[in-house]
N, C-alpha and C positions, 0 to 999 in steps of 0.2 A: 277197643274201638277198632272195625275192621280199617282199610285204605278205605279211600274213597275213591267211585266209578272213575271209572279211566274218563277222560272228556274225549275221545277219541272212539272210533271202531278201530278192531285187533285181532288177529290171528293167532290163535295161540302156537308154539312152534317149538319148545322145549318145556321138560320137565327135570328138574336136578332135585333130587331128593336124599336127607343125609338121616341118620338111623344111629342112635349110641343106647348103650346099655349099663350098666354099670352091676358089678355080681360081686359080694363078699362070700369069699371062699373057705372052704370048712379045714384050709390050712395056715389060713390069716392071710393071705396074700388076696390080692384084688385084682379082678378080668374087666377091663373095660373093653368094649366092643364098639365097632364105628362101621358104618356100612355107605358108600356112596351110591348114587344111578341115577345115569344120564338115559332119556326116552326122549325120543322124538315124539311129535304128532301125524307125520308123516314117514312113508316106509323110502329108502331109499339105496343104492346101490354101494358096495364098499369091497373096495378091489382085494380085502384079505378073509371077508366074511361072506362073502355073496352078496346078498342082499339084505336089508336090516327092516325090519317089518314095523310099522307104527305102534311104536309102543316095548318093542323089545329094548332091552338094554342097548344102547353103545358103550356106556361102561358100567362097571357093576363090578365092584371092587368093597375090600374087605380089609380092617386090620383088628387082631386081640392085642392089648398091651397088657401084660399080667407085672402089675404092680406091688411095692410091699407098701408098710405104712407112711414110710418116707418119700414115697412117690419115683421110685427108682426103680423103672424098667429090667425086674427078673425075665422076663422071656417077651417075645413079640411074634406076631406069625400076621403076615401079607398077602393077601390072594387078590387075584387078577381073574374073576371067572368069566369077565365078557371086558373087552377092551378091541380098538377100532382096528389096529395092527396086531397081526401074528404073533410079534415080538414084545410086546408088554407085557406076559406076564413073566418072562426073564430078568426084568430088576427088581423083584420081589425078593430076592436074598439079601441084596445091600441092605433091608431094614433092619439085619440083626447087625449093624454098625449104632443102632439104639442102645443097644442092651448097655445097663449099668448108667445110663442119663437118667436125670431127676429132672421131674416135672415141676416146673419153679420155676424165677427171674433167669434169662435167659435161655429158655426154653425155644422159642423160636429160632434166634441167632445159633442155638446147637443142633436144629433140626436140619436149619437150610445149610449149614457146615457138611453135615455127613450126607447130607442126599438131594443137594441141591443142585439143579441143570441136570446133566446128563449123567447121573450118579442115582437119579430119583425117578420117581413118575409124579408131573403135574398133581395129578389127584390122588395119588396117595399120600402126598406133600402136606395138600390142603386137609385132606380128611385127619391125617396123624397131628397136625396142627391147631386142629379144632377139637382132638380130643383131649385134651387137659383141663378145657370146664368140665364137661361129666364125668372126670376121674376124679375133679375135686367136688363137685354137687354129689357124687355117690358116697364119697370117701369122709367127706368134713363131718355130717351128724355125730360117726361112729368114731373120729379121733376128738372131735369135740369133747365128746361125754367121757374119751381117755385121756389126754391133758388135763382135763379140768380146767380149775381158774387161769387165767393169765396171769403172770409177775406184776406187782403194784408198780404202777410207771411206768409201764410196757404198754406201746401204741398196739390196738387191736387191727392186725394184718388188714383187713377188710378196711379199713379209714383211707379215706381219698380213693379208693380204688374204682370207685364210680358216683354218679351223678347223687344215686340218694344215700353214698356211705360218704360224703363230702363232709370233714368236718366242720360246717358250718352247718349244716343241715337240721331236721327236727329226727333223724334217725340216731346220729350220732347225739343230740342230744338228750335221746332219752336212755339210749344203750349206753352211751360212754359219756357220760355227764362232764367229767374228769379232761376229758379231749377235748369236748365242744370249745369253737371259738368263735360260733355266731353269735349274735345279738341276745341280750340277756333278757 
């Protein structure tokens, strides 16, 4: 179901668009890929680029995180190919202050630790922050079907973790019968 009509007239004035990829590599190791871009609708002037034309980037930024199975950042690589200052793509190295973090429970508090404020760029913050869903939506089928079953007794990771893996639910009920604690 799309939103519904704005009740208002509206000028539309930005564009932020976010791009992820997810690649199993013919070494076992995993490339996820994340792309940000900020567009105007209007062109405007920018005292380190000239002038920025409707529609061209003001930022347009990139990161690969090459993962193993355990979700542990083997390599990372950071690009800054349009950004509003001269100087932004200069804190594109602090990203390899990543390498060897595991993408897991405290994942964010370890992101905004090594490249947080003036250590970091804004948006490369957010984009490397958003990418740990699509390293686990690329990743999970193919360790799924390697783990196999889960330990008898063992909560499945996924329970409580959202609205329809809520154990109370009719998800958990028919998945993990064993869990359920809604109404019988």
């Amino acid at each position: 179901m799309p939103l519904s009509p704005s009740a208002l007239d509206r000028e539309h004035q930005h564009v932020r668009s976010y791009d992820f990829a997810g690649y199993r590599r013919s070494d076992g190791l995993w490339d996820i890929e994340g792309r940000i871009v900020d567009t105007k609708t209007y062109g405007f002037p920018n005292e380190h680029r000239g002038y920025i034309e409707a529609g061209e980037p003001i930022h347009d930024m990139s990161i690969r995180l090459t993962l193993d199975e355990d979700f542990v950042i083997q390599a990372i690589e950071a690009v800054t190919d349009h950004g509003p200052f001269g100087i932004c793509p200069a804190i594109t190295p602090n990203f390899q202050r990543m390498m060897g973090v595991r993408i897991g429970p405290g994942w964010r508090k370890e992101v905004r630790s090594r490249l947080g404020g003036v250590e970091g760029c804004t948006h490369l913050v957010e984009l490397l922050l958003a990418m740990a869903t699509p390293a686990y939506q690329a990743m999970f089928p193919v360790r799924s079907k390697k783990e196999g079953s889960r330990p008898a007794g063992k909560k499945p990771a996924l329970l409580n973790s959202c609205h329809a893996f809520s154990e109370t639910g009719a998800v958990a009920k028919k998945a993990w019968p064993e869990f359920y604690t809604g109404e019988a």
